[in-house]
Residue frames as qw, qx, qy, qz and C-alpha x, y, z in Angstrom:
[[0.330, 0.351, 0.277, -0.831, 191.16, 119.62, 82.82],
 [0.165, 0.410, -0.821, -0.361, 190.81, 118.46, 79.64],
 [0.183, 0.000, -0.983, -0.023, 190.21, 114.79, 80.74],
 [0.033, 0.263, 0.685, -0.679, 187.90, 116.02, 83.56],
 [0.462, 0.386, -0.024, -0.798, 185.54, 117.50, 80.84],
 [0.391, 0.237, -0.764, -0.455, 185.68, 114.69, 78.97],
 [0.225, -0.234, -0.897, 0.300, 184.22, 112.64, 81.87],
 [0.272, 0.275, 0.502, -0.773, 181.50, 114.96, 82.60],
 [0.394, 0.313, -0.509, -0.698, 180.55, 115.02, 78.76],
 [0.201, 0.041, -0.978, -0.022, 180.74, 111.52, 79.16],
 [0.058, -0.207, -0.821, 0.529, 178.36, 111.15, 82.15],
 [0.301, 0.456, 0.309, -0.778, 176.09, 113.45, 81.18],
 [0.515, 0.203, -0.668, -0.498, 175.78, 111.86, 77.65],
 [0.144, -0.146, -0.972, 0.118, 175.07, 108.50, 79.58],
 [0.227, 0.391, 0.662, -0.598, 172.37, 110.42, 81.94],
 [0.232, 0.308, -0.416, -0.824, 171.06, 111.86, 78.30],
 [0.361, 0.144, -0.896, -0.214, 170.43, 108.14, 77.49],
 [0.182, -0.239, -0.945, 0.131, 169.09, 106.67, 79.69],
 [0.206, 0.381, 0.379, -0.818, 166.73, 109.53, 81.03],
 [0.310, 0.423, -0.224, -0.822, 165.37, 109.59, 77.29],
 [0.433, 0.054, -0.898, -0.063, 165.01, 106.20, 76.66],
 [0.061, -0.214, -0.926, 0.306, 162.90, 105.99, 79.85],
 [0.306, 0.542, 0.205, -0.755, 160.79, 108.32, 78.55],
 [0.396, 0.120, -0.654, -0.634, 160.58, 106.98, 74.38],
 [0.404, 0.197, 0.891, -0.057, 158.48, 104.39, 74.72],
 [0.189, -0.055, -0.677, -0.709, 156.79, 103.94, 70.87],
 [0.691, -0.082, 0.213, -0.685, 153.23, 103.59, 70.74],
 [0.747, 0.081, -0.596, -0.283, 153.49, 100.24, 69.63],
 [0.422, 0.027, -0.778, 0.464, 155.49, 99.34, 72.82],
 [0.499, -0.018, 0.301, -0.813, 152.25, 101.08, 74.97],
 [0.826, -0.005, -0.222, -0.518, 149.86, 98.95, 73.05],
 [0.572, 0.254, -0.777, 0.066, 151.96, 96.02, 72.97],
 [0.172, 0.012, -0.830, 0.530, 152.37, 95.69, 77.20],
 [0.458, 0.000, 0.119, -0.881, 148.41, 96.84, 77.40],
 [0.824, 0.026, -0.425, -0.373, 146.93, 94.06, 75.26],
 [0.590, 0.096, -0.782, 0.175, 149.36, 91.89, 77.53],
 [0.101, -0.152, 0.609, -0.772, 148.17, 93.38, 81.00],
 [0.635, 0.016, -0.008, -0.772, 144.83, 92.45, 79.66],
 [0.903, 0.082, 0.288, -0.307, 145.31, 88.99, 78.66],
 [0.586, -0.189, 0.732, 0.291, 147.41, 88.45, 75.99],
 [0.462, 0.310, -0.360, -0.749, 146.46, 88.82, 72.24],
 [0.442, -0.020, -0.624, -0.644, 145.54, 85.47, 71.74],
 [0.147, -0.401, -0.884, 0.191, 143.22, 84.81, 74.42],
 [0.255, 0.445, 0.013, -0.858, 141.53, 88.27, 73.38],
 [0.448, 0.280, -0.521, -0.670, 140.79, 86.18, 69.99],
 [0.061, -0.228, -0.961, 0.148, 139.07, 83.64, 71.96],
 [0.164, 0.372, 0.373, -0.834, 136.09, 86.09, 72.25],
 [0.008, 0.165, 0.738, 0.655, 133.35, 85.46, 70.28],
 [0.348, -0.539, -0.663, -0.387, 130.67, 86.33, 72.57],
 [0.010, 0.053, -0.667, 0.743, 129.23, 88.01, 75.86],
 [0.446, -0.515, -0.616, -0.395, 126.72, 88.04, 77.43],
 [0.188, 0.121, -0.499, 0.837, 126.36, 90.60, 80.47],
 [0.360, -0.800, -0.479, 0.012, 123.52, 91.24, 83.66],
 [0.411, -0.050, -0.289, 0.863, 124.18, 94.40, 85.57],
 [0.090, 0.863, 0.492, 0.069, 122.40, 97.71, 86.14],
 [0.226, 0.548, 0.111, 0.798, 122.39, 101.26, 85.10],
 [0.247, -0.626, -0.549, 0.495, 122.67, 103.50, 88.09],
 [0.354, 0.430, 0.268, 0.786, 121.38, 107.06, 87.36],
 [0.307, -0.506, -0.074, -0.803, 120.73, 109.54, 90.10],
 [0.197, -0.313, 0.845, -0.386, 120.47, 106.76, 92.54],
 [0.828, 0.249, 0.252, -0.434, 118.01, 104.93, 90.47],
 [0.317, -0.238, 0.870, 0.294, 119.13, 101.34, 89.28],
 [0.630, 0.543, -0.346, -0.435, 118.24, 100.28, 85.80],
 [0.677, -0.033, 0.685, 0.268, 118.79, 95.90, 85.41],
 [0.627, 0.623, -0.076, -0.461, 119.86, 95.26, 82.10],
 [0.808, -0.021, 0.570, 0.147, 120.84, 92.39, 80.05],
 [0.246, 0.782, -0.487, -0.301, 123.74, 92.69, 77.09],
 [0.821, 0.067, 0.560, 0.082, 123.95, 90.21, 74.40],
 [0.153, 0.752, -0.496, -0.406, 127.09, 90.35, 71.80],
 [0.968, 0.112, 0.176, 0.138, 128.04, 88.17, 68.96],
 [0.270, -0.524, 0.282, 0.757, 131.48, 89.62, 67.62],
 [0.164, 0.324, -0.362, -0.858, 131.08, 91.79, 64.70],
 [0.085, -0.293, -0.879, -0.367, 127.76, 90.41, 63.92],
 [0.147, -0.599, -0.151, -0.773, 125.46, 92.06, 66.36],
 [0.109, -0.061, -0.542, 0.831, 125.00, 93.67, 69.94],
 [0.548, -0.613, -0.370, -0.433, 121.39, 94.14, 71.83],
 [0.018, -0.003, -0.591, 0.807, 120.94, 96.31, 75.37],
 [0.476, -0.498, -0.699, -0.193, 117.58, 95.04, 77.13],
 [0.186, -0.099, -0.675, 0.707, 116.52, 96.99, 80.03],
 [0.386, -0.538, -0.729, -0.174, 113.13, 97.98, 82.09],
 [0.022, -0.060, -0.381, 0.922, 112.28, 100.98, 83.97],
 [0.347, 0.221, 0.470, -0.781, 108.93, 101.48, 85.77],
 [0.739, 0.366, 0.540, -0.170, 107.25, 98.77, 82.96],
 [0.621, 0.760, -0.054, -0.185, 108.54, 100.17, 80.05],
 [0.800, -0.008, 0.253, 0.544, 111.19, 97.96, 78.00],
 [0.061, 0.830, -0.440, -0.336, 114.45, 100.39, 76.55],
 [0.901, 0.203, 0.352, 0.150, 116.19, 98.54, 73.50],
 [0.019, -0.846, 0.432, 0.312, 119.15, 98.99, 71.74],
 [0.906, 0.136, 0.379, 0.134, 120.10, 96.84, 68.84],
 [0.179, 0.808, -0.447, -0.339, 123.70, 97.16, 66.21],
 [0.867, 0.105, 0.382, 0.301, 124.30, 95.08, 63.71],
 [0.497, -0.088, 0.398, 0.767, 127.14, 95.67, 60.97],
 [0.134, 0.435, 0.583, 0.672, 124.74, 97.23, 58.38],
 [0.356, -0.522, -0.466, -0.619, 122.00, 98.88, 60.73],
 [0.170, -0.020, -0.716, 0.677, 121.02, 100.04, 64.23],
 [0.491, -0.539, -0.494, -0.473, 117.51, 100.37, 65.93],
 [0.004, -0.068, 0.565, -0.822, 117.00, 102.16, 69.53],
 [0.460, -0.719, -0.391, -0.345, 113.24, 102.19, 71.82],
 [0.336, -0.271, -0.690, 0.581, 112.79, 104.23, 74.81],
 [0.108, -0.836, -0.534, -0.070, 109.54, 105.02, 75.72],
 [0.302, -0.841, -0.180, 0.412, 111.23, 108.34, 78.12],
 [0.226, -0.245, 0.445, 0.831, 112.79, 109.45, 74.71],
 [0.628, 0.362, -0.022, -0.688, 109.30, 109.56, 72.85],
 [0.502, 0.181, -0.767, -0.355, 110.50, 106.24, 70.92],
 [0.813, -0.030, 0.197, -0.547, 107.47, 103.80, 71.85],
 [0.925, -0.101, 0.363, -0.050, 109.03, 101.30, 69.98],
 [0.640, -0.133, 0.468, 0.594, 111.97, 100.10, 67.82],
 [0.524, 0.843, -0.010, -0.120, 112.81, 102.89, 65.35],
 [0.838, 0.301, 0.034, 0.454, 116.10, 102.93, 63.09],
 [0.403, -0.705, 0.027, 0.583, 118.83, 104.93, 63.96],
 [0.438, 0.879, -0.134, -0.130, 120.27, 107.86, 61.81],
 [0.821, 0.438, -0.200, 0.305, 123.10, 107.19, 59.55],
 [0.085, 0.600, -0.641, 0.471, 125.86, 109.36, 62.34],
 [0.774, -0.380, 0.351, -0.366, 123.89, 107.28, 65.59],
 [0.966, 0.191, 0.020, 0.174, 124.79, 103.87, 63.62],
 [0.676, 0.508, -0.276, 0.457, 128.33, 105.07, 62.63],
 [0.273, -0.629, 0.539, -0.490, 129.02, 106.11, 66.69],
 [0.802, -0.278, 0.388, -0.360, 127.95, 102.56, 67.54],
 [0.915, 0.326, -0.235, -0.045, 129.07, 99.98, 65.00],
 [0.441, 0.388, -0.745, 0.317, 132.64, 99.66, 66.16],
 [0.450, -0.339, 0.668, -0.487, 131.21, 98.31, 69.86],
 [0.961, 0.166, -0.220, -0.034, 130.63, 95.00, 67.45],
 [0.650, 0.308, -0.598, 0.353, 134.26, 93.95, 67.90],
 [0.812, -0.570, -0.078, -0.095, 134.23, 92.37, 71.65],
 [0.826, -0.362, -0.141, 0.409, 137.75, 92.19, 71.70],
 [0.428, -0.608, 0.012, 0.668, 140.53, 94.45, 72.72],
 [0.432, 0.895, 0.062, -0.087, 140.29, 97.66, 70.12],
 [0.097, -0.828, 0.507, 0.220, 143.80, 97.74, 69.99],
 [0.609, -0.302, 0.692, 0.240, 144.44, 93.92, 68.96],
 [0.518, 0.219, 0.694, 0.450, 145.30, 93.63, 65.34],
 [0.147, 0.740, 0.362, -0.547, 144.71, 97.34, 64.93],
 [0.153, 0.513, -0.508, -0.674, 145.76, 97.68, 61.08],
 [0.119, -0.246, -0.805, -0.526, 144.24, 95.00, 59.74],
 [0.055, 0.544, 0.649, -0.529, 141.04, 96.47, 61.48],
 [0.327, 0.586, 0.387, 0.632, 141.82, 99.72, 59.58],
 [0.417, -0.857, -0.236, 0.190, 142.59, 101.51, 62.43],
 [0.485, 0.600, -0.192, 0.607, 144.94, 104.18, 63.17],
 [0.541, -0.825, -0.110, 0.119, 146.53, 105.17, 66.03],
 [0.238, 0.652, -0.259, 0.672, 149.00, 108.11, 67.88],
 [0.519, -0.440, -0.416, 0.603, 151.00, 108.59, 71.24],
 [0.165, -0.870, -0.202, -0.419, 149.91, 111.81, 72.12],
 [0.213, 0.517, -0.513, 0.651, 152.52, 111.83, 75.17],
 [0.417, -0.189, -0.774, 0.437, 151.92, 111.53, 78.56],
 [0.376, -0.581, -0.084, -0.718, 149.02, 113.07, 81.11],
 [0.133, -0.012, -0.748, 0.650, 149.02, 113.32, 85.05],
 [0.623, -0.489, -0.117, -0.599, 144.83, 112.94, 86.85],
 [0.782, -0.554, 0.002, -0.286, 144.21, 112.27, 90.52],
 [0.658, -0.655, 0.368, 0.048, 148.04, 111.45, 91.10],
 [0.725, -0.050, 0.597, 0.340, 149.04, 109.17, 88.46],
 [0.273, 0.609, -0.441, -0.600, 150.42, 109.48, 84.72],
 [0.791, 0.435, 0.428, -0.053, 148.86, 107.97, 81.49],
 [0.208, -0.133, 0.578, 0.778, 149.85, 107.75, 78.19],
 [0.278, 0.497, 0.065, -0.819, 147.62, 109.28, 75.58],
 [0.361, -0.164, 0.770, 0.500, 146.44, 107.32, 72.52],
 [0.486, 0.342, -0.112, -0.797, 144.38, 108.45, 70.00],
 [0.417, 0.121, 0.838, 0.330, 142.49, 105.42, 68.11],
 [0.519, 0.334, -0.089, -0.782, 140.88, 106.33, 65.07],
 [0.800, 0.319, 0.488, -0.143, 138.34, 103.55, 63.40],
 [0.336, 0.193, 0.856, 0.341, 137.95, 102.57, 60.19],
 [0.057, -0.631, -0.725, -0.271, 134.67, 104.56, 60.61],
 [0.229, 0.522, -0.050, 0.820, 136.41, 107.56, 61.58],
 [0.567, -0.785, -0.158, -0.191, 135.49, 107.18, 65.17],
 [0.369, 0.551, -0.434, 0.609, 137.90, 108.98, 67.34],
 [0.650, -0.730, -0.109, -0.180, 138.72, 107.97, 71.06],
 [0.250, 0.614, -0.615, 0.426, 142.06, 108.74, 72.95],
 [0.856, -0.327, -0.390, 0.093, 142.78, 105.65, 75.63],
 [0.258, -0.713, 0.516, -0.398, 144.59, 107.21, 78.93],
 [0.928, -0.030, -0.369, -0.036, 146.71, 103.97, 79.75],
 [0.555, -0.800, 0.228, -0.031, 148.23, 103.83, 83.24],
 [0.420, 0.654, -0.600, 0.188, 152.40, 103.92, 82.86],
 [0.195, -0.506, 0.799, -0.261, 152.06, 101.08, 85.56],
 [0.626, 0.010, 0.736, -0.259, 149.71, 99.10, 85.26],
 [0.049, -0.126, 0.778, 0.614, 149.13, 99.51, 81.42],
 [0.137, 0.555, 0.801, -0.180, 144.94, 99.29, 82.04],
 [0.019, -0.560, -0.487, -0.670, 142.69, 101.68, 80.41],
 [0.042, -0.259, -0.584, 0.768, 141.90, 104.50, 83.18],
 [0.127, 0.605, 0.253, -0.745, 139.86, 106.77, 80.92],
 [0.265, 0.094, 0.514, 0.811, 138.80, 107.48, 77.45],
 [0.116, -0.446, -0.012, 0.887, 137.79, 110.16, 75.52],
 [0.369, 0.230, 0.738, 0.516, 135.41, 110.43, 72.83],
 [0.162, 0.146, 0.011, -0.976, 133.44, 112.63, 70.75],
 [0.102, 0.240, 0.936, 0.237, 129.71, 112.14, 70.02],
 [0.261, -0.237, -0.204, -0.913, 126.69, 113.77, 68.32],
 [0.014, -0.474, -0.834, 0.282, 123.87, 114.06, 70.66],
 [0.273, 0.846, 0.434, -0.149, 120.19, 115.91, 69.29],
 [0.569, 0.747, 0.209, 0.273, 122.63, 117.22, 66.57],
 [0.263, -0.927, 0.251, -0.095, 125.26, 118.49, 68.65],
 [0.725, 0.173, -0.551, 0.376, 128.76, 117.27, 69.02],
 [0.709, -0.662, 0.142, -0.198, 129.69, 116.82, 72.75],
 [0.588, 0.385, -0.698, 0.135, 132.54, 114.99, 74.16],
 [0.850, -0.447, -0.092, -0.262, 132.60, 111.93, 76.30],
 [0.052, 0.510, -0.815, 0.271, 135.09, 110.97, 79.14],
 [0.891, -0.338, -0.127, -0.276, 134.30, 107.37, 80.44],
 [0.155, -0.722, 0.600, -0.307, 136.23, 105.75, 83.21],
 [0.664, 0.189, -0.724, -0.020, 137.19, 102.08, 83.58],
 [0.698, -0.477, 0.285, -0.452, 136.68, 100.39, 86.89],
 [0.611, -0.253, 0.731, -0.167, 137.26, 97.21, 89.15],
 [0.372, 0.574, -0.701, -0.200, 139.15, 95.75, 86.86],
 [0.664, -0.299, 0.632, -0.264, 138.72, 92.11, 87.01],
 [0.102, -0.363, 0.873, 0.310, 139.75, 88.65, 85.45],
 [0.926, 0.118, -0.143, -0.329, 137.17, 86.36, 83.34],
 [0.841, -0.230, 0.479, -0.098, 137.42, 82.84, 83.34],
 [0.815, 0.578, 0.003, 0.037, 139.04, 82.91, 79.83],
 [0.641, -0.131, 0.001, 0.756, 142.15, 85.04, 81.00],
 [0.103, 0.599, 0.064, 0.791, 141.05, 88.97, 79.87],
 [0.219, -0.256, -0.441, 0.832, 141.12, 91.54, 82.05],
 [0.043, -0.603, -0.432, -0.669, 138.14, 93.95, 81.84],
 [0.085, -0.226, 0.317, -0.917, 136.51, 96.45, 83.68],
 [0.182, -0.283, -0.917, 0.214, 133.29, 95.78, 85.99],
 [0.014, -0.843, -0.452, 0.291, 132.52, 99.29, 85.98],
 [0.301, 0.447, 0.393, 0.745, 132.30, 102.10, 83.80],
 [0.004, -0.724, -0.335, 0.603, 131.27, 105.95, 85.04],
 [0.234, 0.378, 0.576, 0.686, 130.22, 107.61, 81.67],
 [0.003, 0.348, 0.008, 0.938, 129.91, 111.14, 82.93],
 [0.491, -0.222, 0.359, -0.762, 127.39, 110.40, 85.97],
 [0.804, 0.069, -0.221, -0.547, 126.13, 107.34, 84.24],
 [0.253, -0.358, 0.886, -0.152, 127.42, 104.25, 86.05],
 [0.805, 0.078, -0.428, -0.404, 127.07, 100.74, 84.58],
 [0.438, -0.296, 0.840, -0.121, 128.19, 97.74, 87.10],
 [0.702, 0.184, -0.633, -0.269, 128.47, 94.25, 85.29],
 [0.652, -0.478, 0.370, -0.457, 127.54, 92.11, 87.75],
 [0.784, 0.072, 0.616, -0.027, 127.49, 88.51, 85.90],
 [0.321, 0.560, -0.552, -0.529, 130.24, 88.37, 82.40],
 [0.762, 0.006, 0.620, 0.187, 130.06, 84.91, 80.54],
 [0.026, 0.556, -0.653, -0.514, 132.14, 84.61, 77.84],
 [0.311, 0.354, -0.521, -0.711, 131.08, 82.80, 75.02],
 [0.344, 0.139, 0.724, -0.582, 127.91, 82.11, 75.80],
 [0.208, 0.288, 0.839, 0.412, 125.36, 80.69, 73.37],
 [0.172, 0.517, 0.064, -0.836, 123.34, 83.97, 71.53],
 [0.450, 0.524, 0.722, -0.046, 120.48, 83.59, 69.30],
 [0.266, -0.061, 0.272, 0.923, 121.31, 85.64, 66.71],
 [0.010, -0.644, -0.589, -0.489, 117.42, 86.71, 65.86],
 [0.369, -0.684, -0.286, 0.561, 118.12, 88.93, 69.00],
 [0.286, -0.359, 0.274, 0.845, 119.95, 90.92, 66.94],
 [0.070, 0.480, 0.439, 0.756, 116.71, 91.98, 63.75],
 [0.181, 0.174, 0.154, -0.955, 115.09, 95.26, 64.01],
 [0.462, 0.587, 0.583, -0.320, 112.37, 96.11, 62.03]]
């Protein structure tokens, strides 16, 4: 009898193992197979540029617009609705926003939170690669179940104390969802945006093609990867 306990002990110490173990996974080992489902870390640090066409669909009105990044130098959204130009410029130090159907007629400076929600969308390449010497921080939050499947949970926090939790499918490793907070007309709010049709550049990343940002749908129609960008795109006023 004895023995016979000793084998179950046994067995059930094994199933202990192995059941728990398929279930530790460290956050590094999340990030780690992510950055690789994307691409790879060091064909993420080939990025030095984009340059995206596509349009904003809102309500069933499209919105072209043209997106022009240098990495961590500076980022400019161009788009045109019913004559009137929308702008959106971030550089490291300073941001500047027009849209006529907000009252702003023409480039004004953003406020000191508007700039500090935007500045980290300088760094073009995977938020997660080389996330400490960034000056990030990040946490497995555990595991969450939407529309069938199960994510893992990661909190990234900036440098700049933005905070956005990355829902990363436990198969495919891809970004399904994230999660952020942001002040809008002096309110905090929180934002859920979804990743889309996932697709390969010509470099080797993996990125999304679409984005649903709470009704707001962006489709990228036309990516080029380090594409030649005039950096005077990037002064305000």
């Amino acid at each position: 009898m004895k023995s016979l306990f000793s084998k179950v002990s046994l067995m059930l110490l094994a199933f202990l193992f192995v059941a728990f173990n398929g279930f530790s996974q460290t956050v590094d080992e999340v990030i780690a197979k992510h950055i690789e489902a994307t691409g790879g870390e060091a064909k993420w640090k080939q990025v030095n540029s984009l340059k995206i066409e596509g349009y904003i669909e809102v309500q069933g009105i499209q919105i072209p617009f043209t997106q022009q990044a240098v990495h961590n130098t500076g980022w400019r959204l161009d788009a045109e609705f019913q004559g009137m130009q929308i702008i959106q410029i971030v550089t490291p130090t300073k941001s500047w926003s027009q849209n006529p159907f907000g009252g702003k007629t023409e480039l004004e400076p953003a406020s000191e939170d508007e700039h500090k929600q935007q500045v980290d969308e300088l760094d073009l390449q995977n938020a997660f690669v080389d996330w400490k010497s960034k000056g990030s921080t990040v946490e497995l939050l555990g595991k969450d179940e939407e529309d069938g499947n199960e994510y893992y949970k990661i909190r990234l926090v900036t440098k700049n104390q933005n905070q956005e939790v990355h829902y990363i499918d436990v198969k495919t490793y891809l970004t399904y969802k994230t999660v952020s907070t942001a002040k809008m007309q002096g309110q905090e709010m929180e934002v859920t945006t979804k990743m889309l049709d996932y697709k390969e550049l010509p470099i080797g990343v993996k990125v999304p093609h679409k984005t649903d940002q709470m009704g707001q749908v962006l489709v990228f129609e036309k990516i080029d990867v380090n594409a030649s960008i005039d950096t005077k795109l990037f002064a305000g006023k």
